[in-house]
C-alpha positions in Angstrom: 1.8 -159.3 28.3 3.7 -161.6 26.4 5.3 -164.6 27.9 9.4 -164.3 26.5 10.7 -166.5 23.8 14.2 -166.3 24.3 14.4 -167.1 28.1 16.6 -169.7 29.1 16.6 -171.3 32.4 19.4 -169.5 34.1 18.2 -165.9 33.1 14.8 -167.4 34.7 16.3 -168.8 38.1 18.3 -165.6 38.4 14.8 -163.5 37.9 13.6 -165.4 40.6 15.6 -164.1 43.1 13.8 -161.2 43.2 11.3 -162.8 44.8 13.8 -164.5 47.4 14.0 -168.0 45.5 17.8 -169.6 46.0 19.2 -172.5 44.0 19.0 -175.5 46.1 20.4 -178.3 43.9 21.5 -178.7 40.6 20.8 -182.6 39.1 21.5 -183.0 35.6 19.2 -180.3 33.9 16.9 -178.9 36.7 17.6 -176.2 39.0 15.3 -176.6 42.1 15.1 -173.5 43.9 13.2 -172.3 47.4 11.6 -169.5 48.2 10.2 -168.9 52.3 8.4 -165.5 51.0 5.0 -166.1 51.4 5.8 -169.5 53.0 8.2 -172.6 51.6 8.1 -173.0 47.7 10.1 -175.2 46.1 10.3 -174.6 41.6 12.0 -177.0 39.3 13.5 -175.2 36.5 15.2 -176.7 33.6 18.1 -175.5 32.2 17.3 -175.2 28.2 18.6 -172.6 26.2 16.0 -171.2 25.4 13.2 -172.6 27.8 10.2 -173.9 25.3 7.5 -171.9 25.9 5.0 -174.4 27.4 7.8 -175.1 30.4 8.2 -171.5 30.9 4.4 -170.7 31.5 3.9 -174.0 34.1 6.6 -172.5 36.0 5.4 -169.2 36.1 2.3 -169.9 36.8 3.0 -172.3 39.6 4.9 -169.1 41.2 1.8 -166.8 40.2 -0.3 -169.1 42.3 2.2 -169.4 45.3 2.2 -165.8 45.8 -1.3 -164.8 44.5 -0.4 -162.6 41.7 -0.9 -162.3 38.2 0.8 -163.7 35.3 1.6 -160.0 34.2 2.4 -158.5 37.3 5.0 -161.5 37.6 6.6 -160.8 34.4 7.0 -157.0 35.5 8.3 -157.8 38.6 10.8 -160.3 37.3 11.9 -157.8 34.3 11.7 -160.7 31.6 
């Protein structure tokens, strides 16, 4: 699967809730958001319209790797 082109960071931080990540703070740019599934995870996202591809697939992966999953079975689960 794919990684999405046209995702932009609010779409992403809203995916994210699926898997229990809230916004924490908000400075300038970046959304940091938490997540206590799986234990405390804490994501940076930036707020680009649309997110370049490169930041996209860091932040995925660093959530693929918090909750041992694959990059695919993350982007089915977050519907992006």
């Amino acid at each position: 699967m794919k990684i999405p082109r046209d995702c932009n960071g609010v779409e992403l931080v809203r995916a994210l809730r699926r898997l229990g990540y809230e916004t924490q703070r908000q400075t300038g740019s970046h959304i940091q958001v938490t997540t206590q599934r799986d234990g405390e995870h804490h994501v940076s996202v930036s707020n680009l319209r649309p997110l370049k591809v490169g930041l996209l697939n860091g932040v995925l992966k660093d959530v693929v790797e918090h909750h041992g999953m694959t990059v695919e079975e993350l982007l089915r689960e977050l519907e992006i």
